[in-house]
C-alpha positions as CSV (number, residue, x, y, z in Angstrom):
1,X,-37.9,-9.0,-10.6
2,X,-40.5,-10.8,-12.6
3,X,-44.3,-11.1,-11.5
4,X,-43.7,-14.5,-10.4
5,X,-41.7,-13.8,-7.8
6,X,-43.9,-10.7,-6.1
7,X,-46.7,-13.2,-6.8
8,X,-44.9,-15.8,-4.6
9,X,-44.4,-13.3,-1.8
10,X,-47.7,-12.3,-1.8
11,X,-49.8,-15.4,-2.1
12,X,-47.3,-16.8,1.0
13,X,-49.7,-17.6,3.8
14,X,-49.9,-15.8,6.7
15,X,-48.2,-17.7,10.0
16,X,-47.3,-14.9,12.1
17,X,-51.6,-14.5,12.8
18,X,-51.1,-10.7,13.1
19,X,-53.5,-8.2,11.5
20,X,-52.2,-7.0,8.3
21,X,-51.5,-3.2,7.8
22,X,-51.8,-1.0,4.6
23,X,-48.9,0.7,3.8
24,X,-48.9,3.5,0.8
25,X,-45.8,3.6,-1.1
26,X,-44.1,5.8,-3.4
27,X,-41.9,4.0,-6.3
28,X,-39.6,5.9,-7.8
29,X,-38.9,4.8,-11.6
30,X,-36.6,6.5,-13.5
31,X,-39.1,8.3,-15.4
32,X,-42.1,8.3,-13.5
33,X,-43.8,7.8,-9.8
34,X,-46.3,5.5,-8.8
35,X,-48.0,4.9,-5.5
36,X,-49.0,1.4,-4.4
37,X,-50.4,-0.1,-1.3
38,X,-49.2,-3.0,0.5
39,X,-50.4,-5.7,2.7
40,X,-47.7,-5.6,5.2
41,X,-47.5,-7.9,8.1
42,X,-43.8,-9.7,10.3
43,X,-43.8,-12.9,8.1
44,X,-44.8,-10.7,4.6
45,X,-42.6,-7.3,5.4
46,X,-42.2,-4.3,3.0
47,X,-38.8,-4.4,2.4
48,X,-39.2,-8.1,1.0
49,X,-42.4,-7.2,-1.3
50,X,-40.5,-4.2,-2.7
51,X,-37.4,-6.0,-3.1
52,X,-39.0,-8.4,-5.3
53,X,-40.9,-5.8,-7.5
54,X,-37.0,-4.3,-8.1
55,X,-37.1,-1.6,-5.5
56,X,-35.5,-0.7,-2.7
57,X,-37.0,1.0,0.5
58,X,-35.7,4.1,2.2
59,X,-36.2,2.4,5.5
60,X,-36.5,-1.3,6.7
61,X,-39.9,-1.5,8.0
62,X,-42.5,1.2,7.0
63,X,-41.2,2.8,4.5
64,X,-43.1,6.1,2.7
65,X,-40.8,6.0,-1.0
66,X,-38.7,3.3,-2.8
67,X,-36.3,3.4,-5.6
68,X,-35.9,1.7,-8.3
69,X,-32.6,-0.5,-8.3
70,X,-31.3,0.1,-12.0
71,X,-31.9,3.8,-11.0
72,X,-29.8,3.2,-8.0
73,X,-27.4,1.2,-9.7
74,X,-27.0,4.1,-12.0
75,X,-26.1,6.3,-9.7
76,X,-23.7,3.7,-8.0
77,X,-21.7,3.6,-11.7
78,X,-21.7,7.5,-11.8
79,X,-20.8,8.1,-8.4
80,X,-17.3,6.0,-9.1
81,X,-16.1,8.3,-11.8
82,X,-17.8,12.0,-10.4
83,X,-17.4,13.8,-7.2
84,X,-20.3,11.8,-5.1
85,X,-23.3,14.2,-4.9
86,X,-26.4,13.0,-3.4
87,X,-28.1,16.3,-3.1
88,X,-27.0,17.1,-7.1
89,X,-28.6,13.9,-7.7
90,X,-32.1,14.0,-5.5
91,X,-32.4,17.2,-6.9
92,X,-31.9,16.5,-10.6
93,X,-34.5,13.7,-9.7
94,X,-37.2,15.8,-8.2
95,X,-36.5,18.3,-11.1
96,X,-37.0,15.8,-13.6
97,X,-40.6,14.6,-12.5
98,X,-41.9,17.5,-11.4
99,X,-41.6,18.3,-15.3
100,X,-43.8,15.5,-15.5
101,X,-45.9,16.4,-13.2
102,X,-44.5,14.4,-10.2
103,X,-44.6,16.6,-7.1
104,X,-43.1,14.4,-3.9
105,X,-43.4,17.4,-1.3
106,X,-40.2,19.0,0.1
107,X,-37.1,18.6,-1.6
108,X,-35.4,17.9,2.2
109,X,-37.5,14.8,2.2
110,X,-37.0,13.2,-1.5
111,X,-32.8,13.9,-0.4
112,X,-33.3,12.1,2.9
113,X,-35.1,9.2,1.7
114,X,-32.8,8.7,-1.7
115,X,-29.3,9.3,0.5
116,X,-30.6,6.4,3.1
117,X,-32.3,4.3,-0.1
118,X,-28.8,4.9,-1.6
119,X,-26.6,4.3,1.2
120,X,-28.2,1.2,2.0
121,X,-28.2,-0.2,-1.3
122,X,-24.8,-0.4,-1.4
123,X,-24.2,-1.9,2.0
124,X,-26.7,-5.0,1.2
125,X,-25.1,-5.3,-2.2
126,X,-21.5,-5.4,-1.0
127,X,-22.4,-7.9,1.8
128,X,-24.1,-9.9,-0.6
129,X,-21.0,-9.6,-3.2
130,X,-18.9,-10.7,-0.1
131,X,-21.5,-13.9,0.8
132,X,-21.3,-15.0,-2.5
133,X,-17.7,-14.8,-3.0
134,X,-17.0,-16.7,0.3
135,X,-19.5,-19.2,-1.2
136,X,-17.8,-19.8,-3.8
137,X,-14.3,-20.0,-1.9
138,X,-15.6,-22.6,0.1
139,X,-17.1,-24.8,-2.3
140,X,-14.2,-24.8,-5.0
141,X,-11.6,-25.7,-1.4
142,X,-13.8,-28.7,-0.5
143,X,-13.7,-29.6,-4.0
144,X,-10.2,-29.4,-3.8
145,X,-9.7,-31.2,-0.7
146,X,-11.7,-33.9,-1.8
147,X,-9.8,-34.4,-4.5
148,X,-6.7,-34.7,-2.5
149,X,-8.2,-38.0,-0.7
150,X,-7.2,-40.9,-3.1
151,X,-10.7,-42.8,-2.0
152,X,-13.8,-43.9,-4.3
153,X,-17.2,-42.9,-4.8
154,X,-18.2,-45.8,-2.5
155,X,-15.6,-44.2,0.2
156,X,-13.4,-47.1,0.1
157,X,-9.7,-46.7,-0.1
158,X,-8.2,-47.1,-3.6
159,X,-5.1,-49.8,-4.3
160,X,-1.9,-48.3,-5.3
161,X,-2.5,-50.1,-8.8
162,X,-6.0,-48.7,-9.2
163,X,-5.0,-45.1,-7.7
164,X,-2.5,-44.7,-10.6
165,X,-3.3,-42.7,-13.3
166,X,-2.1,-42.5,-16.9
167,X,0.5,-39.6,-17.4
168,X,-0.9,-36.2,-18.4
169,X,-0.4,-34.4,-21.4
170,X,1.8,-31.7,-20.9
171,X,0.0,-28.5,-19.8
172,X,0.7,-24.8,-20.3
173,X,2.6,-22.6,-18.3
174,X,-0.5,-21.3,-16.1
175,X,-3.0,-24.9,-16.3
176,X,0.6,-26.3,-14.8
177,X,0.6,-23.6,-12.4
178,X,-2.4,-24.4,-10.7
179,X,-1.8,-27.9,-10.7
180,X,1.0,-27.6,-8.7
181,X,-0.2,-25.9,-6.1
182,X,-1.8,-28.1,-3.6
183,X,-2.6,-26.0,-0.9
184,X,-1.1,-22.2,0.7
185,X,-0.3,-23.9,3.9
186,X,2.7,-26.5,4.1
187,X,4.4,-28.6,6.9
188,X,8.3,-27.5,7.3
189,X,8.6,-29.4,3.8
190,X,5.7,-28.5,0.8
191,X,4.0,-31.9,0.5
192,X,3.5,-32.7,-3.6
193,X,0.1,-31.3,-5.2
194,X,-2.3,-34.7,-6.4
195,X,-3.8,-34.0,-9.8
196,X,-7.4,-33.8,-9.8
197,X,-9.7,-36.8,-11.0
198,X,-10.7,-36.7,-15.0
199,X,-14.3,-36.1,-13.3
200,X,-13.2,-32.5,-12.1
201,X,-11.8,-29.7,-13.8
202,X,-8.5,-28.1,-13.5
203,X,-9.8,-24.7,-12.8
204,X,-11.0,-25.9,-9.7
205,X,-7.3,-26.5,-7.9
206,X,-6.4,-22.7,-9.2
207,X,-4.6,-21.0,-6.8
208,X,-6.6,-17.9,-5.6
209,X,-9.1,-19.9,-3.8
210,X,-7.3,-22.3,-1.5
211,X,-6.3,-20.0,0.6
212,X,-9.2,-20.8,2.7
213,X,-8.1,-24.3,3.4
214,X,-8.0,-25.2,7.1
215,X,-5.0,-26.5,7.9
216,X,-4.8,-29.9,9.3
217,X,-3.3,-31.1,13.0
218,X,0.3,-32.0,13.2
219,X,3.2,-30.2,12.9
220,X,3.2,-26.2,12.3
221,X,2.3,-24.6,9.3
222,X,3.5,-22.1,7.1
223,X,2.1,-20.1,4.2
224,X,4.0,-20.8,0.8
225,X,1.8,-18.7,-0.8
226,X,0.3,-15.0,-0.9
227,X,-2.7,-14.3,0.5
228,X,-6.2,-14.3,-1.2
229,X,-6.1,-10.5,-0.5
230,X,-2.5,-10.0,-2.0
231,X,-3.7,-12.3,-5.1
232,X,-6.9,-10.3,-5.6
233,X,-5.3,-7.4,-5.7
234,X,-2.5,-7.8,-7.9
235,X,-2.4,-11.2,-9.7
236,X,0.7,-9.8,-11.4
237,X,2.3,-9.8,-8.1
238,X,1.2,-12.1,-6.3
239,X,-1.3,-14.4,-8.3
240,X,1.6,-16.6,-10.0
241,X,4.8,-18.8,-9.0
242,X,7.6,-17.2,-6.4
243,X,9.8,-14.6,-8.5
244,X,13.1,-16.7,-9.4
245,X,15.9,-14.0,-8.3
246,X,18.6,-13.8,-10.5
247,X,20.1,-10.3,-9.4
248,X,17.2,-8.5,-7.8
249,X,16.8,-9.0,-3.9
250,X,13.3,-8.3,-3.9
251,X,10.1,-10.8,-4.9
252,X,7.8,-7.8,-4.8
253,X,7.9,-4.4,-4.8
254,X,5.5,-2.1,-2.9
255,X,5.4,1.6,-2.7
256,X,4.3,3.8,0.4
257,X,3.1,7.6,0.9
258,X,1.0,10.0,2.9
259,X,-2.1,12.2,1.6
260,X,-3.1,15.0,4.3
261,X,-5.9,15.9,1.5
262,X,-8.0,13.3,2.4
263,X,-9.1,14.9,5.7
264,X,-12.1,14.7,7.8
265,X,-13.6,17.2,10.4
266,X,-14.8,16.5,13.6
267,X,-18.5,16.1,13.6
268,X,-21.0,16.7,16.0
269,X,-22.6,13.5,16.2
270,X,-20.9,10.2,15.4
271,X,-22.4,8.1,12.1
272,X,-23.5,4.5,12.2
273,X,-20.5,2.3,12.2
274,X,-20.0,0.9,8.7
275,X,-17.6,-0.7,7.5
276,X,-17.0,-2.3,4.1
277,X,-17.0,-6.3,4.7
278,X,-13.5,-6.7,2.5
279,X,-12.3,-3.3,3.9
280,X,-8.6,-1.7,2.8
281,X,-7.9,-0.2,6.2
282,X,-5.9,-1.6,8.5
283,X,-7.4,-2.3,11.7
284,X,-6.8,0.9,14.5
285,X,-6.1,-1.8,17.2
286,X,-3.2,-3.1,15.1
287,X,-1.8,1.0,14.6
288,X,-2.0,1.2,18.4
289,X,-0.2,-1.7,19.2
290,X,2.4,-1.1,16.4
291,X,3.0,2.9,18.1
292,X,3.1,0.8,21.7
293,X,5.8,-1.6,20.2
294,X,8.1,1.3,18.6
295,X,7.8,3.5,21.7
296,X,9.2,0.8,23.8
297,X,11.5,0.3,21.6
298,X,12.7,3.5,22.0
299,X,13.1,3.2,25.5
300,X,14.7,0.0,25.8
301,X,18.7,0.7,25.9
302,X,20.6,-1.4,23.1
303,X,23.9,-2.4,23.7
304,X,25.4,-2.3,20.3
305,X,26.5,-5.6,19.7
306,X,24.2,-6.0,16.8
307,X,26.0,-6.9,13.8
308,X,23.8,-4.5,11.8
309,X,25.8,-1.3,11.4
310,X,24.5,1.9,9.0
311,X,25.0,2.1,5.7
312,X,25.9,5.7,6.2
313,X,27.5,8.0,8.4
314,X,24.9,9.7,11.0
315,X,25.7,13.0,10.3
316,X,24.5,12.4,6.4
317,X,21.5,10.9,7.5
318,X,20.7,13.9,10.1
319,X,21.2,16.5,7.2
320,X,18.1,14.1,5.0
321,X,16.0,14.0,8.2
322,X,16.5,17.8,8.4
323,X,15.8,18.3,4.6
324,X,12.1,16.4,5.0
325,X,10.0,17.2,6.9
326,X,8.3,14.1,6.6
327,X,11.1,13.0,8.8
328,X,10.2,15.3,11.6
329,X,8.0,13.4,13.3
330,X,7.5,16.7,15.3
331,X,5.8,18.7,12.5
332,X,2.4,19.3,12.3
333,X,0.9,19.0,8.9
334,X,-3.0,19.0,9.8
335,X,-4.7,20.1,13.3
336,X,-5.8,17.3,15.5
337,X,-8.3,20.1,16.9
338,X,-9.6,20.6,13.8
339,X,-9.6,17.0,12.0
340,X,-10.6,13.9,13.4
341,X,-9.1,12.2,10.8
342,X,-5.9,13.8,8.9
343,X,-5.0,11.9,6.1
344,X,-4.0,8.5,4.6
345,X,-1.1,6.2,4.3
346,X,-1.1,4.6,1.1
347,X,0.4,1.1,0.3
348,X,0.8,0.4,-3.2
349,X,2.6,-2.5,-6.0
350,X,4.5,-1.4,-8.7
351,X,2.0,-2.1,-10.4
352,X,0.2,1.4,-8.7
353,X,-2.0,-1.4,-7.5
354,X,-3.1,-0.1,-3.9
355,X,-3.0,-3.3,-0.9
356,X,-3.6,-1.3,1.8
357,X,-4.4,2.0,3.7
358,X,-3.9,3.4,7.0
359,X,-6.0,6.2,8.4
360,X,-4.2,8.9,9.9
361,X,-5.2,10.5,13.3
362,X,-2.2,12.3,14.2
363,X,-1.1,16.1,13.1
364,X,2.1,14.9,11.2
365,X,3.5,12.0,9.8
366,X,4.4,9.3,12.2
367,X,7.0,6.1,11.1
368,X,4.7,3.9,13.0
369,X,2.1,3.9,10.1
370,X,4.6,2.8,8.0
371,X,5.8,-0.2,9.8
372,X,2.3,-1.0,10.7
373,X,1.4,-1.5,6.7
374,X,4.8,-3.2,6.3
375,X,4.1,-5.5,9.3
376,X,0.4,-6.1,7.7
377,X,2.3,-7.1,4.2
378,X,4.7,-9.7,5.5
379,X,1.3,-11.7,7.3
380,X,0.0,-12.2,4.3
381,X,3.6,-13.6,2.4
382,X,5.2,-16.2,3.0
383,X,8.4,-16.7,5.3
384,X,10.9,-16.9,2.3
385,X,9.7,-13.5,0.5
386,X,11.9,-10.4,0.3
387,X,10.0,-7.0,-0.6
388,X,11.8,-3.9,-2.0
389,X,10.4,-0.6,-0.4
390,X,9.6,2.6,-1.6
391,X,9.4,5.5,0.3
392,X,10.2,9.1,0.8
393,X,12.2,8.6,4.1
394,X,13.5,5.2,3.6
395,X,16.8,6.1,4.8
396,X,15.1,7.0,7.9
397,X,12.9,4.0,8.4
398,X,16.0,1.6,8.0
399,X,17.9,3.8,10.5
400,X,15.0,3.5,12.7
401,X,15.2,-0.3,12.3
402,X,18.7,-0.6,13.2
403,X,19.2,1.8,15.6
404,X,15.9,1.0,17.8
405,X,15.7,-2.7,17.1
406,X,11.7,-2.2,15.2
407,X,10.8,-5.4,13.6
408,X,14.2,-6.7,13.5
409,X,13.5,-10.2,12.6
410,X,11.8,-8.7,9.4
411,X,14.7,-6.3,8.4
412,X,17.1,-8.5,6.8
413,X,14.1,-9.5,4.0
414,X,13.7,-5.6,3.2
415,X,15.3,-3.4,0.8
416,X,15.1,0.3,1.0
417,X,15.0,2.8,-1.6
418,X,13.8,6.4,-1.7
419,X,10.8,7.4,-4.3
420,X,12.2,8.8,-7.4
421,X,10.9,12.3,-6.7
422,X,12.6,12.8,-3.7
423,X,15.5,10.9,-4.0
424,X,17.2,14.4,-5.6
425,X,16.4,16.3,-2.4
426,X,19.1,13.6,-0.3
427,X,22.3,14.0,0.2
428,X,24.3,12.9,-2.5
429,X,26.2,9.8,-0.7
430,X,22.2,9.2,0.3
431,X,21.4,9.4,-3.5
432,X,24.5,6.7,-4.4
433,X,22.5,3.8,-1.7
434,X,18.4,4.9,-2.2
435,X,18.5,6.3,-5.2
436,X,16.1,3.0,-7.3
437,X,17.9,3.7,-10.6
438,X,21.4,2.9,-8.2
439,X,20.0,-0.1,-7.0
440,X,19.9,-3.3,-8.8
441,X,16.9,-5.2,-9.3
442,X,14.3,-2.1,-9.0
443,X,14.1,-1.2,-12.9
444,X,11.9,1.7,-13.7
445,X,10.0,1.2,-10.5
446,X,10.2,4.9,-9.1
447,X,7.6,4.6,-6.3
448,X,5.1,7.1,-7.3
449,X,2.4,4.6,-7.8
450,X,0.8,6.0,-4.7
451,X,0.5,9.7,-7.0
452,X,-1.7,7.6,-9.4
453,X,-3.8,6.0,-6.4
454,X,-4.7,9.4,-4.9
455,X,-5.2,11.1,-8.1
456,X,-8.2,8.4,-8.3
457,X,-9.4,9.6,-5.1
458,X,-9.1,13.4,-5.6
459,X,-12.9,13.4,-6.4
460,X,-13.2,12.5,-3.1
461,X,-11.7,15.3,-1.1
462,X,-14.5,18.0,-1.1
463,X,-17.4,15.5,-0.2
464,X,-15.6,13.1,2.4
465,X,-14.2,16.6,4.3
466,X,-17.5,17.1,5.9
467,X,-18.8,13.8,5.9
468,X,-19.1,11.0,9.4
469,X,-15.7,9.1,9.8
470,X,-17.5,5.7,9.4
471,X,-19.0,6.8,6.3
472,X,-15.9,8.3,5.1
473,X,-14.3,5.2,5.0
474,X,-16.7,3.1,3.3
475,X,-16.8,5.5,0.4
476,X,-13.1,4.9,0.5
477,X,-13.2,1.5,0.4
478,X,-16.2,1.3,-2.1
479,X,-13.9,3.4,-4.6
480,X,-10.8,1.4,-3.9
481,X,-12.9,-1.5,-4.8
482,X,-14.2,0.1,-8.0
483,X,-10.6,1.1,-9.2
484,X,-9.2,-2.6,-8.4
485,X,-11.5,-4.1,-10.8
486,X,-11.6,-1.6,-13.5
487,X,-8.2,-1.6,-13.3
488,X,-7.8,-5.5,-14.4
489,X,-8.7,-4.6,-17.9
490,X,-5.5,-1.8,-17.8
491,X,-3.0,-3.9,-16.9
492,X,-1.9,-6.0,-20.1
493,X,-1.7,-1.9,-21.3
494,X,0.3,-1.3,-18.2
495,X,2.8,-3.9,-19.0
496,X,2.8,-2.8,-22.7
497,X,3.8,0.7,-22.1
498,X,6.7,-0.2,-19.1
499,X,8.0,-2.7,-21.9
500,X,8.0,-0.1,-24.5
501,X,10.2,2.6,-22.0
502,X,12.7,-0.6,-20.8
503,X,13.5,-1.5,-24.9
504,X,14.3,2.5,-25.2
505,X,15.8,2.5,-21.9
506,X,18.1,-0.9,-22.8
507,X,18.9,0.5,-26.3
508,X,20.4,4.2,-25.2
509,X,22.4,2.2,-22.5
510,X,24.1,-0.2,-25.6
511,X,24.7,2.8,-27.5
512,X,26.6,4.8,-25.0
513,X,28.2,1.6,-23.9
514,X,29.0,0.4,-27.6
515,X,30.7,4.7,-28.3
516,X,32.9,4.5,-25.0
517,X,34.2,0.7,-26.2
518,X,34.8,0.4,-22.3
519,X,33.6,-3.6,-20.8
520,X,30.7,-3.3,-18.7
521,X,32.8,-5.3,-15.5
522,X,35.4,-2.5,-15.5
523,X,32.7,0.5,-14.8
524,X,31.0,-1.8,-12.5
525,X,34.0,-1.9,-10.4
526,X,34.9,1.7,-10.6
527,X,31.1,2.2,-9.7
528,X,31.6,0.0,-6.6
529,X,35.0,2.0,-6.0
530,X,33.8,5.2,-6.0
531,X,30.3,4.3,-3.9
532,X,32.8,2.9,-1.1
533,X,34.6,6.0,-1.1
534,X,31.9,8.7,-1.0
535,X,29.6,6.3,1.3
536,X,32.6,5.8,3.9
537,X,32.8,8.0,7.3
538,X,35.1,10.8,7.7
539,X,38.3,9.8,9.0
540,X,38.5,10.5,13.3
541,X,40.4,13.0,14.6
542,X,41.4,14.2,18.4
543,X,39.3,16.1,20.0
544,X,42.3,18.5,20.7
545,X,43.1,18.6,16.9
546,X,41.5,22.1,16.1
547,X,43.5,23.4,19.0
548,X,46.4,21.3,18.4
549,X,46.3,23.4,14.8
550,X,45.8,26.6,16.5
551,X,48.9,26.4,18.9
552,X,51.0,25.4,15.5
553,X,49.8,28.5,13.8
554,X,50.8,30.7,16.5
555,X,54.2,28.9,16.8
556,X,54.7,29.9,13.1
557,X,53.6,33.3,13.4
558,X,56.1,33.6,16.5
559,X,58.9,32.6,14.5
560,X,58.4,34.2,11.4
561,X,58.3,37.4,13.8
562,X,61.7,36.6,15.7
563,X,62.9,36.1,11.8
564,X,61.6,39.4,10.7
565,X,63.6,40.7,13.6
566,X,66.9,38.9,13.3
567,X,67.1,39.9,9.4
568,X,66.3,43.9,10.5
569,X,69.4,43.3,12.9
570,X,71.6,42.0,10.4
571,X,70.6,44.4,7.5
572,X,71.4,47.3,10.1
573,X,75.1,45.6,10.9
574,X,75.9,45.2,7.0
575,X,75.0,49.4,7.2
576,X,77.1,50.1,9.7
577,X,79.8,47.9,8.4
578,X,82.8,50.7,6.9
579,X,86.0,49.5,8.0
580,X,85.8,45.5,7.6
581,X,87.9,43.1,6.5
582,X,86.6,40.8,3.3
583,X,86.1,37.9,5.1
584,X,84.0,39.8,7.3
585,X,81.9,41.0,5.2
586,X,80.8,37.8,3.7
587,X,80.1,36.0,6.6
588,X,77.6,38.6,7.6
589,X,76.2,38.9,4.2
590,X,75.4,35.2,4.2
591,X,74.3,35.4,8.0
């Protein structure tokens, strides 16, 4: 701040007519301490004066020490890439100017004062981040719907002649993008973008900010874009025109997975409720009504005249469930006793972009979670979007679907394939439907994104374990945060190495192809012909066939025994045969 501005605050006159107080402060620099007084009073508060000299108060109204904020905002930067330590940190702190002959009392109170000064930082500056982005949201959509109106300055209504404009030049692929779209919400047919007046630029129609546009009155709705969330978190996703399909089923691909690291134990006291104003987590209201809606599902009794059969037999998919115990929905990975909160569900891109998180409350791993954040997803696409999953128990979660009737209308824009890793540990007619390198359009997606996403929040473990729940989460989402935009500036990289391994993937393929000489349509239809025969159910059989079997064994063994007898019989006539004719004698040799 410079000295005009803590000039400004404190030459403002007094209107509040209260006695002023003097209030000693300590300001913390990063290399030295200083103690001022204040004039404090309601319409000339502390917090205000020392905002403006570039501090920031350990408490709101009477505060005894402030920071300054390049010190906390290097301590912000380092906590993103170390394992958070405020104590490490206030200590280090009152280390470093006792040296300089700086002694601040106990070390209990310089930790208490810097871990609320720090804390609080961060909540004001992501609230302000969050004011200033809706600002600017709603500023560039007005623009944009203004725009839209074909009136002049004067508000009158243009002529046809006078409202048309010259032809544009011909635009790039991405200026032409964002021309033509108009708005993320459309009638039940997507009414044609207006160009924007030579007076306004084109940036100002780009997509990721009219989301925000309130839709007008008349008929219902519908978004024909992703979300500002989706957008923001993966533009490669999300941020440009809908995916045109040409063999792949899927516009997006998203990856999901569970983390019982990321644990928190039960606290005495509960922590101020704080909760980051763009926050990752899905809401807990929408995970209890999710469970609610899949347990009555449960109970309901279908009557099987759903079109939607398995795509394998149960028995295969019993011995998967069996194999994971992911799929036991029985098994207890972390105590509930122990752990108010007992891991994370993970939502990630292929990009290993994270959208979304769920927090866990329940010992194992529940399917609910995973149709919650699947549920979340398809709010925030549009109707006409299809989304290739990944997961560990996929097979599972589509037999759920179809068996128990769980977000049915959603199912038939789904495709399921098992994570890379795990896809080994199926059954092998499992492996021939889930496996992604078996299903087309998938690539060298393998779903492990999520391994990347909690590898970035590893740091976290030790720190979060003993911290409040509300807390918790905020560092979560504070880190998320940080990774989303640090990772912007990885992504042409991203793409660089993934197109790298497709060439060397595409050119072993042509050579194996090429020394075989056999046509690419032929072993596509003996693939087909041999998934359809190691996919298809064992043939049925009576229920009396094992004993059917049983009695025709015996039957046999009776026979061979009367035959055993009948030759004895006869080998003991031939012995006793002396005083025979020829003709005798053959026919009870060949007897």
């Amino acid at each position: 701040m410079s000295n005009e501005d803590i000039t400004d605050v404190q030459a403002r006159i007094c209107v509040c007519r209260q006695g002023h107080m003097c209030l000693p402060v300590v300001l913390a620099h990063w290399d030295h301490v200083e103690t001022v007084v204040l004039h404090i009073c309601e319409c000339k508060p502390a917090a205000e004066q020392l905002v403006a000299r570039g501090f920031f108060p350990c408490a709101p109204k009477q505060p005894s020490m402030a920071f300054d904020i390049s010190l906390l905002e290097l301590v912000t930067a380092t906590m993103f890439y170390i394992a958070p330590n405020i104590s490490g940190w206030s200590l280090g702190l009152e280390w470093f100017w006792k040296e300089r002959g700086y002694v601040l009392g106990a070390r209990d109170n310089l930790k208490r004062r810097f871990s609320a000064a720090y804390l609080w930082f961060n909540v004001v500056r992501d609230q302000t981040n969050n004011c200033v982005q809706e600002y600017i949201i709603s500023i560039v959509n007005e623009t944009c719907l203004d725009s839209e109106d074909n009136t002049t300055p004067n508000g009158a209504v243009m002529r046809n002649e006078e409202a048309t404009a010259p032809p544009l030049p011909p635009l790039d692929p991405p200026f032409r993008l964002l021309e033509q779209a108009s708005t993320p919400w459309s009638a039940s047919e997507p009414a044609l973008a207006h160009p924007s007046t030579p007076e306004q630029p084109a940036l100002l129609t780009s997509a990721p900010v009219q989301e925000s546009i309130p839709p007008t009155s008349g008929p219902e709705r519908r978004r024909i874009r992703p979300s500002e969330h989706l957008r923001r978190c993966c533009p490669l996703c999300f941020g440009g025109k809908k995916p045109e399909l040409a063999e792949s089923q899927a516009h997006c691909i998203v990856a999901l997975d569970v983390n019982f690291a990321q644990k928190c134990l039960k606290g005495r006291v509960v922590d101020p409720p704080i909760q980051h104003p763009n926050t990752y987590f899905v809401p807990p209201t929408k995970l209890n009504e999710m469970e609610a809606c899949i347990e009555a599902c449960r109970k309901k009794k279908h009557s099987g005249s759903s079109n939607l059969k398995l795509r394998l037999p149960e028995d295969i998919l019993k011995d998967c469930e069996n194999s994971f115990i992911a799929a036991q929905e029985g098994e207890a990975k972390a105590s509930s006793v122990v752990y108010a909160d007992t891991g994370l569900v993970a939502l990630v891109c292929r990009h290993d972009r994270p959208l979304w998180v769920a927090n866990m409350t329940t010992p194992g791993e529940r399917q609910y979670y995973a149709f919650a954040l699947l549920d979340h997803l398809f709010e925030e696409l549009p109707d006409d979007w299809s989304v290739g999953v990944l997961y560990d128990i996929a097979g599972q979660i589509e037999r759920s679907m179809l068996k128990h009737g769980i977000l049915s209308s959603l199912y038939p824009r789904m495709v399921f394939v098992v994570s890379i890793f795990h896809a080994y540990g199926h059954q092998w007619a499992c492996q021939l439907l889930y496996h992604p390198r078996k299903v087309v359009g998938f690539g060298l997606s393998d779903g492990e994104g999520c391994e990347w996403f909690w590898s970035s929040l590893k740091r976290l473990i030790s720190s979060l374990r003993v911290s409040g729940r509300h807390r918790r989460r905020l560092m979560i989402d504070r880190q998320i945060h940080h990774n989303r935009v640090d990772g912007l500036r990885k992504l042409g990289l991203w793409l660089a190495r993934k197109r790298q391994a497709c060439i060397k993937k595409e050119t072993a393929m042509r050579e194996i192809l090429s020394n075989h000489n056999i046509s690419p349509l032929v072993l596509c239809a003996e693939w087909a012909a041999q998934v359809e025969a190691q996919t298809a159910p064992l043939k049925r059989r009576k229920k009396a066939a094992g004993d059917e079997a049983i009695k025709h064994i015996l039957d046999l063994h009776k026979q061979r025994q009367e035959l055993h007898a009948r030759i004895q019989t006869i080998q003991a006539s031939i012995s006793k045969l002396v005083d025979v004719t020829a003709d005798e004698y053959k026919l009870t040799a060949e007897e």
